[in-house]
Backbone bond lengths (Angstrom), bond angles and torsions (degrees), N, CA, C in turn:
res aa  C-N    CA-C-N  psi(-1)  N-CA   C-N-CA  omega(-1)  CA-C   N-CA-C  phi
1 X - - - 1.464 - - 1.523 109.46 -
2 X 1.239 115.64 143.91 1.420 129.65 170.17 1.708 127.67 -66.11
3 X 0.841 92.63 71.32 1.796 82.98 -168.29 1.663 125.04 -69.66
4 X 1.651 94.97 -3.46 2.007 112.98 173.25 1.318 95.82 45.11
5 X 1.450 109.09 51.67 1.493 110.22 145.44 1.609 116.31 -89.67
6 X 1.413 108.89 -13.58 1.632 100.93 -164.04 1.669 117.16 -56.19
7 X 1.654 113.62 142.89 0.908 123.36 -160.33 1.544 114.18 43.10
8 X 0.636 138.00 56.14 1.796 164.32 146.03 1.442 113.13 -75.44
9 X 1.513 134.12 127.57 1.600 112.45 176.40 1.367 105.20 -121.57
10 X 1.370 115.68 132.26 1.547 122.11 -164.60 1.336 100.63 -126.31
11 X 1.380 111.01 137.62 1.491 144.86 -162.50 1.989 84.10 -107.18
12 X 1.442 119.59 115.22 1.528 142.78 151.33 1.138 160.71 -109.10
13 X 1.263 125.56 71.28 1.944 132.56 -131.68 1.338 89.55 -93.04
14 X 1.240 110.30 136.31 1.690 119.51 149.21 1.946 81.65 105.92
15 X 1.198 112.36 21.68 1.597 110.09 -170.84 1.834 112.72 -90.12
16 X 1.115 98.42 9.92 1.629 94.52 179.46 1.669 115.03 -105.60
17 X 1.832 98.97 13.85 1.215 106.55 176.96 1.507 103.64 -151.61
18 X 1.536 106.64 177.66 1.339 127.31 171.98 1.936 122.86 12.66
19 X 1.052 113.36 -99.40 1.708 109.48 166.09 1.378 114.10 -65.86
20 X 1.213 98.48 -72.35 1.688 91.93 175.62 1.719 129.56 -31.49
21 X 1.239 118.97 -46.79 1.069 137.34 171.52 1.600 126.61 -46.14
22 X 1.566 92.13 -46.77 1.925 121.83 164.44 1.297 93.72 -65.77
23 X 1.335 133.52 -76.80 1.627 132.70 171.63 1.519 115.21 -6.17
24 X 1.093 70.39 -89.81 2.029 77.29 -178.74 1.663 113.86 -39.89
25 X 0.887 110.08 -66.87 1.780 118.19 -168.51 1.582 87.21 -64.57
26 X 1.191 123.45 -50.69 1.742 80.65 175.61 1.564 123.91 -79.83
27 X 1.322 134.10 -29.62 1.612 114.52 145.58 1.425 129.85 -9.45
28 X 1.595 92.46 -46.07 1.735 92.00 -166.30 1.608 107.20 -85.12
29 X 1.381 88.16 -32.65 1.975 85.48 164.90 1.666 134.86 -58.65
30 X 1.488 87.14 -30.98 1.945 90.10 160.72 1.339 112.56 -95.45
31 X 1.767 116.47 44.56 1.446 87.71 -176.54 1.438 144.54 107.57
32 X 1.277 105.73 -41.46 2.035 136.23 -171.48 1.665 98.28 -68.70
33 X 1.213 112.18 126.99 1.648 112.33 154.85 1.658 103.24 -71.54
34 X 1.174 123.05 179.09 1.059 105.83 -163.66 1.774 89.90 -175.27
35 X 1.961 107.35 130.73 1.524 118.49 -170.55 1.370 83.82 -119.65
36 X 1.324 109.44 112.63 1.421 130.89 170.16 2.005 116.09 -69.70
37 X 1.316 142.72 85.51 0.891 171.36 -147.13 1.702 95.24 -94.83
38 X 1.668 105.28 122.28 1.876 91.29 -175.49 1.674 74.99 -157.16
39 X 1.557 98.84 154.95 1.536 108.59 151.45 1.403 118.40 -89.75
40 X 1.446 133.30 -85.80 1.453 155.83 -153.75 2.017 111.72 -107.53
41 X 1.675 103.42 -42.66 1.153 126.80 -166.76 2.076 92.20 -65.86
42 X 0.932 133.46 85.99 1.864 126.13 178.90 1.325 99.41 -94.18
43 X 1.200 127.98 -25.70 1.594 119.64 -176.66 1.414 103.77 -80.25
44 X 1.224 122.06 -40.12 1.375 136.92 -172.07 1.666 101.33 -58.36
45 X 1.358 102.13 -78.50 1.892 92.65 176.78 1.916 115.84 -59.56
46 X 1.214 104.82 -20.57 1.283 73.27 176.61 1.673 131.99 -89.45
47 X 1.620 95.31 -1.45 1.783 113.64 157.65 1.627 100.16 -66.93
48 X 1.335 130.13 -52.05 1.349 139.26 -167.45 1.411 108.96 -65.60
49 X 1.749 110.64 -25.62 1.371 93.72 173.44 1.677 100.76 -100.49
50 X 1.139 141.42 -11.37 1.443 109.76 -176.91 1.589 110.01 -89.97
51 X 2.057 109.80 -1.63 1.362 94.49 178.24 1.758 104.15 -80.07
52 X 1.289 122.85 -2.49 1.432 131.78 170.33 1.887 101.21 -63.11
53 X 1.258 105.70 -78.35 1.594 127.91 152.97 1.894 109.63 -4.40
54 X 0.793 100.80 -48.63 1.877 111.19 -152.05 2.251 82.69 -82.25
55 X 1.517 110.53 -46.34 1.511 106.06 176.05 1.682 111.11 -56.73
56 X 1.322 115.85 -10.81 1.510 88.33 -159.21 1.443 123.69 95.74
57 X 1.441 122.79 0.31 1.233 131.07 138.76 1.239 138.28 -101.81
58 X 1.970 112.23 163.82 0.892 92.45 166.04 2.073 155.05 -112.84
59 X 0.806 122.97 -177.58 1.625 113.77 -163.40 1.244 114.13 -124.47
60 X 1.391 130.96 127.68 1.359 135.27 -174.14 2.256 86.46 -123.51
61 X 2.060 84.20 145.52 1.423 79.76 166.18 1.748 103.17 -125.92
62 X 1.509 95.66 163.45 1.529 94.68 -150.32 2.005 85.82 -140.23
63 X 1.564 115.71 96.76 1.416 102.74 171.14 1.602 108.08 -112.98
64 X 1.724 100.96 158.83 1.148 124.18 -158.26 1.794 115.77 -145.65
65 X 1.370 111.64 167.34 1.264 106.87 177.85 1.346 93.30 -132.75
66 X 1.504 120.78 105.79 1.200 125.18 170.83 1.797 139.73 -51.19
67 X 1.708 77.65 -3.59 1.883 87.52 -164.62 1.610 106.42 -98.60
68 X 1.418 106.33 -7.25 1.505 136.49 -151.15 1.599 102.52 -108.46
69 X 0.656 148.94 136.76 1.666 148.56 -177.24 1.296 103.23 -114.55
70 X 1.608 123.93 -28.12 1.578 115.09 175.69 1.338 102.45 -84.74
71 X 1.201 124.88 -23.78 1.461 101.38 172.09 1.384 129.53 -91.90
72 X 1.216 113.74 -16.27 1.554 126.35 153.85 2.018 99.18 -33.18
73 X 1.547 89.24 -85.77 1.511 100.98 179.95 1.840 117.50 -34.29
74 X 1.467 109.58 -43.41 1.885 119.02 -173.15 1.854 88.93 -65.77
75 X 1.164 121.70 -54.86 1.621 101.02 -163.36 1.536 84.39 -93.11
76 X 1.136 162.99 98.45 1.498 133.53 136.49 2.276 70.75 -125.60
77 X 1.923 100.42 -46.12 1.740 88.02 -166.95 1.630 110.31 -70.00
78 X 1.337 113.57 7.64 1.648 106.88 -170.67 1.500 85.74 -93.28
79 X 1.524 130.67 -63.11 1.301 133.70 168.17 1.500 123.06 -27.64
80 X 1.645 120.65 -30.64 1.071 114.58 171.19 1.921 106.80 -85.16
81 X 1.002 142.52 26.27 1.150 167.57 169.66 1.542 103.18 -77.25
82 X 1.486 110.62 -68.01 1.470 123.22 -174.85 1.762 112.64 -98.50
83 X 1.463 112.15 -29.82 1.523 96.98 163.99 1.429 109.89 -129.19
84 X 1.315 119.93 156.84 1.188 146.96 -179.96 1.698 123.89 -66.46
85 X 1.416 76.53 -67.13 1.797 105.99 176.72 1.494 113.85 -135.69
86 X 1.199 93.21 159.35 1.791 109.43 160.57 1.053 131.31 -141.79
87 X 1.410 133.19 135.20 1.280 128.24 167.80 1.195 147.04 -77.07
88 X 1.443 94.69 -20.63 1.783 101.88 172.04 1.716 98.08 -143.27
89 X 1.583 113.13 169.30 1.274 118.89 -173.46 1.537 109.88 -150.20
90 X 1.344 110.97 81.19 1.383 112.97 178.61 1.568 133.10 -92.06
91 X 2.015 112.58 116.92 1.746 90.77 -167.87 1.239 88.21 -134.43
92 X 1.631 87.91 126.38 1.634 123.38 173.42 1.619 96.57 -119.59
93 X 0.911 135.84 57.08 1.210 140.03 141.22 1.511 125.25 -92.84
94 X 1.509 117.25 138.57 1.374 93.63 -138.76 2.009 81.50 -166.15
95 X 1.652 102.55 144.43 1.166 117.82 172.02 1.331 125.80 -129.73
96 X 1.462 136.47 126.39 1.387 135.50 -174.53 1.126 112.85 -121.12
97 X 1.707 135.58 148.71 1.474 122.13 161.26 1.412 85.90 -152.80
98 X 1.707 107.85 117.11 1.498 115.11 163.61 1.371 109.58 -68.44
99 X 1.599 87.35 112.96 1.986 86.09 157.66 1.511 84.19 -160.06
100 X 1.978 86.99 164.12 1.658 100.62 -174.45 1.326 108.46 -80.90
101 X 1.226 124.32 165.31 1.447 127.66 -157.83 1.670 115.51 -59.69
102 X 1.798 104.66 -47.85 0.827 105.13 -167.04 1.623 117.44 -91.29
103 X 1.591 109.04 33.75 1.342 125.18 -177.20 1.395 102.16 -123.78
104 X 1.038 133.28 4.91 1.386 124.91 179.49 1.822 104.08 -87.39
105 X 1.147 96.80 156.25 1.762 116.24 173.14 1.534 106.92 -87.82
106 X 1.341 94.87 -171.24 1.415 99.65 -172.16 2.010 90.46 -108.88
107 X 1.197 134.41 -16.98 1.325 164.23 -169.62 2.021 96.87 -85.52
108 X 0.894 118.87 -47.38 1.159 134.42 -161.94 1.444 99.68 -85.27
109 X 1.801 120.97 -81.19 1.336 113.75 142.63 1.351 123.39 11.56
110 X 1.701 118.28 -98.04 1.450 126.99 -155.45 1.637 91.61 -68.03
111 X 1.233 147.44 -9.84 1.408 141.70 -159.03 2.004 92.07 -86.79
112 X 1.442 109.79 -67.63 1.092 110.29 175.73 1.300 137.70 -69.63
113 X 1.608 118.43 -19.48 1.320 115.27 158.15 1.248 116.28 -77.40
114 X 1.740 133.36 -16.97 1.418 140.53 161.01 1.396 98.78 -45.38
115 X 0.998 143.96 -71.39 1.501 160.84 -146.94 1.348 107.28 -50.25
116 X 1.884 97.71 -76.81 1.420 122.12 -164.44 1.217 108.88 -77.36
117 X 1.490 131.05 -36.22 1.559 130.76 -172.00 1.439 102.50 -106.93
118 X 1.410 111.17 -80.49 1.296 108.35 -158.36 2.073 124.12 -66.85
119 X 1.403 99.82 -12.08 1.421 111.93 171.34 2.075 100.69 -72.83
120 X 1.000 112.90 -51.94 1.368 137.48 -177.28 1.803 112.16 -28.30
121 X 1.632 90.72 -59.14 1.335 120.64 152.64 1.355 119.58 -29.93
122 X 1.481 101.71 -99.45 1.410 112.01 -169.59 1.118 113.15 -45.24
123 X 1.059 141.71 -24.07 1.693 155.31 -155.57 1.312 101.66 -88.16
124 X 1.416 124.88 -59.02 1.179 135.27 172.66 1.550 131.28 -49.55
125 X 1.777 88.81 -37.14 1.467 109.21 164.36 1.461 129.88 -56.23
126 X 1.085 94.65 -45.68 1.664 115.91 -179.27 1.493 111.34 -81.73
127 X 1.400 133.51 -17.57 1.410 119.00 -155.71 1.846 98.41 -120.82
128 X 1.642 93.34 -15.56 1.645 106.51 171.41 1.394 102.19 -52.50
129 X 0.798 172.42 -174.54 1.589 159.61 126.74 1.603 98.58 122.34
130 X 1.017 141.59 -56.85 1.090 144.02 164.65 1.643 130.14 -66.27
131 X 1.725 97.76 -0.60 1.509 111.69 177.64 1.832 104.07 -100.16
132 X 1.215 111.78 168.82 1.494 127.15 169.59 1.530 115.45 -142.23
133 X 1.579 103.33 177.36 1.404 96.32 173.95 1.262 150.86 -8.00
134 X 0.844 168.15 -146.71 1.731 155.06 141.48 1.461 115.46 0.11
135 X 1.368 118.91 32.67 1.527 114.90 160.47 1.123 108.51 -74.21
136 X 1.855 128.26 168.03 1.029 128.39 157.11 1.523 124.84 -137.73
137 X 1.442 112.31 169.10 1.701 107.71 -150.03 1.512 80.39 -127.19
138 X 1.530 111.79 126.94 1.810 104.30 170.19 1.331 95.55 -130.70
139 X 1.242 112.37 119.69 1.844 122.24 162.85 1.803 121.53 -78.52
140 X 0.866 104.13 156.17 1.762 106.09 -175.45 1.839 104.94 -117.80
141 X 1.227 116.40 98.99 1.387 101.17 172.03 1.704 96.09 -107.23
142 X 1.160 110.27 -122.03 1.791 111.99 -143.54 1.459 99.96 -161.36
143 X 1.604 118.44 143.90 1.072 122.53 178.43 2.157 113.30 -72.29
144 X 1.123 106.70 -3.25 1.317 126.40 164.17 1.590 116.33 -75.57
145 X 1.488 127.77 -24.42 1.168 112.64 157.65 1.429 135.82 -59.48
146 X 1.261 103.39 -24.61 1.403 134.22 177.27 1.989 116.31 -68.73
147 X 1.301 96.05 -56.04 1.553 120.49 -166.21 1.611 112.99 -89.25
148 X 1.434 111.87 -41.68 1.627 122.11 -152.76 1.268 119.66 87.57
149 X 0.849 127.69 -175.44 1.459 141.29 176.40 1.440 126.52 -179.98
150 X 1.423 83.64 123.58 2.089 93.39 -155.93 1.858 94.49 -77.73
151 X 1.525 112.98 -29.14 1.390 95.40 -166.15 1.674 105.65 -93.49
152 X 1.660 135.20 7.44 0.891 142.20 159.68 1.434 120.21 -161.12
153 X 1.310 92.46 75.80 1.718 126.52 164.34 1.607 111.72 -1.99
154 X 2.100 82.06 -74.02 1.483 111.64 -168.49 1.371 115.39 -47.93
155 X 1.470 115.93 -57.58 1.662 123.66 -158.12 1.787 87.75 -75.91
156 X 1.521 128.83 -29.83 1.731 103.45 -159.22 2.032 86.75 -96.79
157 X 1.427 117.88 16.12 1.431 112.61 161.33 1.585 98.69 -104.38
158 X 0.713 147.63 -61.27 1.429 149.48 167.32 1.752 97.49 -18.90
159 X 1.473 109.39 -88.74 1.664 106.24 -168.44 1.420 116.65 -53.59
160 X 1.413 125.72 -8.09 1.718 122.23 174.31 1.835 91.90 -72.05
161 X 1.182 109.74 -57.59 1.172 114.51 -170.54 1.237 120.64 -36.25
162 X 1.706 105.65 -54.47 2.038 128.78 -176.94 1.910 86.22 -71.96
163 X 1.631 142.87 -38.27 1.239 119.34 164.37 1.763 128.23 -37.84
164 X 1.445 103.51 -28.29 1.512 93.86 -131.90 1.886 63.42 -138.30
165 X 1.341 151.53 24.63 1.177 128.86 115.99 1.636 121.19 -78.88
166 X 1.516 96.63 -12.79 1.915 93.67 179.83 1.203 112.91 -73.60
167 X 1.428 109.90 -11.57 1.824 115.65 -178.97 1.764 109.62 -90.67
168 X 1.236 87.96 -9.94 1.962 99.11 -171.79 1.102 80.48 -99.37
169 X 1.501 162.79 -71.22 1.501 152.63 -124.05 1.579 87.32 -103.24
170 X 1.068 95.13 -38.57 2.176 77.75 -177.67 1.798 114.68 -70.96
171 X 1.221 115.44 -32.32 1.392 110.16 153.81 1.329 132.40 -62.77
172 X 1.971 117.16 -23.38 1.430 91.89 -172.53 1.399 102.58 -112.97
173 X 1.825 123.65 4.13 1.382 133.54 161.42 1.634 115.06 -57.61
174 X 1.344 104.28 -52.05 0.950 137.00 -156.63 1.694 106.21 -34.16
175 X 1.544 146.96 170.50 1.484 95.61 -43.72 1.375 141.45 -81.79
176 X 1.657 92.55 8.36 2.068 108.91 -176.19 1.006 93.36 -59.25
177 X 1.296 151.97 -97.34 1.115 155.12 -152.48 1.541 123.74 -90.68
178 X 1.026 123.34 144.46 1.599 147.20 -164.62 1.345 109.70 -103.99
179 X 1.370 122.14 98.17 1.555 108.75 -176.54 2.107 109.25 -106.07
180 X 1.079 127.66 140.86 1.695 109.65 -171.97 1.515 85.89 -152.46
181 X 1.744 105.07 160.48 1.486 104.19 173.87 1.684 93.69 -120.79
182 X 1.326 109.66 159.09 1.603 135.04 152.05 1.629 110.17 -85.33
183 X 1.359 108.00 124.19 1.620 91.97 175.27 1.971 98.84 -115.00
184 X 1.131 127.61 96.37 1.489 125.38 -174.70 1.288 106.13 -63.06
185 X 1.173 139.34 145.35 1.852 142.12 123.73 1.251 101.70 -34.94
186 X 1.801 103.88 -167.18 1.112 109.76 172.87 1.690 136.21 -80.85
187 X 1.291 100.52 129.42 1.540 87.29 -163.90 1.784 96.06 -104.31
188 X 1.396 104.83 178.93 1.437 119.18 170.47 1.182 124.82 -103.26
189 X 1.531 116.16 79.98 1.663 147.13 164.09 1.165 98.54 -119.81
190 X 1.786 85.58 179.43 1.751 109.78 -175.67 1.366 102.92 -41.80
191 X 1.725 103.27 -54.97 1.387 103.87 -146.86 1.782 114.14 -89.13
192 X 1.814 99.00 -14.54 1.761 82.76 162.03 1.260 110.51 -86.57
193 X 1.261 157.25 -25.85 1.255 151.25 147.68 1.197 100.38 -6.92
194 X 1.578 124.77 -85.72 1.287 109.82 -161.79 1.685 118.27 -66.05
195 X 1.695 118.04 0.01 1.398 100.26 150.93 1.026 96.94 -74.30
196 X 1.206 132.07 -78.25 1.877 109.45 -145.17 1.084 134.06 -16.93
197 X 1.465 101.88 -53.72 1.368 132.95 -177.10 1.430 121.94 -52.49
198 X 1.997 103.66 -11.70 1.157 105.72 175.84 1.900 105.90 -106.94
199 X 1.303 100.45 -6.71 1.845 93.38 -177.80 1.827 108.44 -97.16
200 X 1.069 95.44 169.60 1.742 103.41 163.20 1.668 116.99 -42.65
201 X 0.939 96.73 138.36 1.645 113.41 173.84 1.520 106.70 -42.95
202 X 1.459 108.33 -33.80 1.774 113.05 -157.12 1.703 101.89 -104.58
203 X 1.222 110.63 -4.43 1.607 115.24 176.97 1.304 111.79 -51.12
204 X 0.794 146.95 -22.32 2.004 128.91 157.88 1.377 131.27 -56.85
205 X 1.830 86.45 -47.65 1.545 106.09 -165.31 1.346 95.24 -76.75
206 X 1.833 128.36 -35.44 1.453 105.25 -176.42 1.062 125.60 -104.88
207 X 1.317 106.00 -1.52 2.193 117.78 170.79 1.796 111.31 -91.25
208 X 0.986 109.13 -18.44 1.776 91.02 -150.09 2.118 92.25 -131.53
209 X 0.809 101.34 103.94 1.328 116.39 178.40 1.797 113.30 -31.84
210 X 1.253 113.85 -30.39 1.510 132.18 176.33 1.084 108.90 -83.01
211 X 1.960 132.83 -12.56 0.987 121.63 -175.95 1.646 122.21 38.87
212 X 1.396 115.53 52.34 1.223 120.37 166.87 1.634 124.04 173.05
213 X 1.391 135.50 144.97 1.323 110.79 176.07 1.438 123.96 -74.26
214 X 1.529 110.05 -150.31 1.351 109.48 -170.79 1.232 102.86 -134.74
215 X 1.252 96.44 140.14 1.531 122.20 176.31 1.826 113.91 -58.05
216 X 1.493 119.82 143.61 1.686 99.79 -176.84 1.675 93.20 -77.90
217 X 1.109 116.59 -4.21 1.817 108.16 -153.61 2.166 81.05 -77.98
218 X 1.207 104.53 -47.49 1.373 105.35 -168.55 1.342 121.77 -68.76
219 X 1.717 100.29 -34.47 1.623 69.26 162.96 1.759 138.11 -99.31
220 X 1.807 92.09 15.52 1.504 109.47 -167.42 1.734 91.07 -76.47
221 X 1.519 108.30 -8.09 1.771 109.04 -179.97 1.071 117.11 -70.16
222 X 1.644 116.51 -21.36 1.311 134.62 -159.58 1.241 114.14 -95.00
223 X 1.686 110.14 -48.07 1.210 97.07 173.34 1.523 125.85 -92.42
224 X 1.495 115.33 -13.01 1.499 110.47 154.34 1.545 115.13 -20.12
225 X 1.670 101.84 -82.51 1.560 117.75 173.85 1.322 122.10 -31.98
226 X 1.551 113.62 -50.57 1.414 95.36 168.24 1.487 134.92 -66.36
227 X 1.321 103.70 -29.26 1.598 122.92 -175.73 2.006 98.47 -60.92
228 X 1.441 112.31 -47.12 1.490 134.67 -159.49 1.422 93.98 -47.63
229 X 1.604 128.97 152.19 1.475 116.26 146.27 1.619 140.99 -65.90
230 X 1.465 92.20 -0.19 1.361 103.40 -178.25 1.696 98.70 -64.27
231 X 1.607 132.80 -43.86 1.285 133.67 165.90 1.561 111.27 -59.80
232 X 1.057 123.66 50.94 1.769 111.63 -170.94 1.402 123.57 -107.29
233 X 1.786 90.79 17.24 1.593 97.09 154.97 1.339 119.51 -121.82
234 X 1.123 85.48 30.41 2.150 97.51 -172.63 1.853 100.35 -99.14
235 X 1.039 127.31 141.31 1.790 119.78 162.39 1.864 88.27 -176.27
236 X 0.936 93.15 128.40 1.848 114.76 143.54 1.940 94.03 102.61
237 X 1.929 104.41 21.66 1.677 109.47 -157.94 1.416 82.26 -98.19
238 X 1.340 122.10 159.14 1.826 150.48 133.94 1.606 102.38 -86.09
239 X 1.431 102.91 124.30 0.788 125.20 174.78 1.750 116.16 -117.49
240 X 0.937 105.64 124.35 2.346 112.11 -146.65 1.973 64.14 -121.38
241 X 1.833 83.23 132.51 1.881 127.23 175.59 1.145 87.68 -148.19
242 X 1.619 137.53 94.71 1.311 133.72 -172.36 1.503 92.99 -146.13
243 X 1.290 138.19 -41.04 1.763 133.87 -173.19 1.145 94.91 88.16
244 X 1.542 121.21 32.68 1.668 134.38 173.38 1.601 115.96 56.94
245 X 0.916 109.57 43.02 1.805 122.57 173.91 1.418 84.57 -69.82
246 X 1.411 135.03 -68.93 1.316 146.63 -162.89 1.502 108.36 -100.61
247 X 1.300 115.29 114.14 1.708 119.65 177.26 1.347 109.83 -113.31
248 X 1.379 132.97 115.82 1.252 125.53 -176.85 1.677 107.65 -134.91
């Protein structure tokens, strides 16, 4: 399928790993230049950018500290150095720490809602400006915004939140820009691993109708598409890649 991303340049946080990582390389397969977005992980994006590289596009890397707002701001104006514009802005960057509710800190807390919400923010803030007409903005929350989550409170309060600012930024973007979220299940990265690792052995086969998780490649299919203009009557939607854990 055509998704008329080619030559398109897409902005990708959390891309030197797991989803993000799937993200990008498929961008570059329709085409997309593509600014590889990393915190700590540098080996990671810079595999992520030459598998961009290896399509025939090209790759800028762009690191940041999401918890930090001046450094958001220090690379977004160095980045405007090397790009101009962008058309789409996808952040799957993303923080988890299983613990039971009533074990979390107050330290622990502000670490992961920094991450998932309020980094989410600023990012968006800063890179809006560098978008135009028919760009689009796709957020990544979690099939835990939906459900809760007893063994990490914090992150499935955090991603309701990053849901339900994509419905606030898609109303006040609106209509230049297209803002929509992906909400994934569990996928197979670092960081759903270490859920698994916290449920029953039999948790696929008896929660999730697909009996299985998800691949990042599959759901990096998903949110391509939404990000793509081929969706260009979609803005302010959740879009649930869960294997029906969550039916709504």
């Amino acid at each position: 399928m055509n998704l008329e991303l080619k030559d398109k340049v897409a902005f990708v946080n959390g891309a030197s790993s797991g989803i993000g990582a799937a993200v990008a390389a498929a961008l570059a397969e329709e085409g997309a230049d593509v600014v590889v977005g990393y915190g700590k992980n540098e080996e990671g994006a810079a595999q992520t950018a030459q598998v961009v590289e290896s399509f025939g596009r090209r790759a800028w890397r762009c690191q940041m500290d999401l918890v930090d707002a001046a450094s958001i701001t220090s690379s977004v104006v160095q980045l405007k150095a090397d790009v101009s514009h962008l058309d789409t802005v996808i952040l799957c960057a993303g923080q988890n720490i299983v613990t039971p509710w009533d074990e979390i800190g107050a330290e622990e807390w502000a670490q992961i809602v920094a991450v998932n919400l309020n980094g989410p923010f600023a990012l968006i803030q800063a890179l809006v400006p560098l978008m135009g007409a028919g760009g689009s903005i796709v957020t990544v929350a979690s099939v835990a915004a939906q459900t809760g989550a007893p063994h990490h409170p914090h992150y499935a309060a955090a991603k309701a939140g990053l849901v339900n600012l994509t419905k606030s930024l898609a109303r006040a973007l609106g209509p230049a820009i297209r803002v929509n979220c992906v909400a994934p299940g569990i996928t197979l990265t670092a960081m759903g691993e270490d859920t698994i690792a916290s449920l029953p052995k039999d948790y696929a086969e008896k929660k999730l109708p697909l009996q299985r998780f998800a691949s990042p490649e599959e759901v990096a299919r998903t949110i391509v598409f939404v990000a793509s203009p081929v969706a260009g009557f979609m803005t302010g939607a959740t879009v649930d890649i869960n294997g029906g854990r969550d039916m709504r």
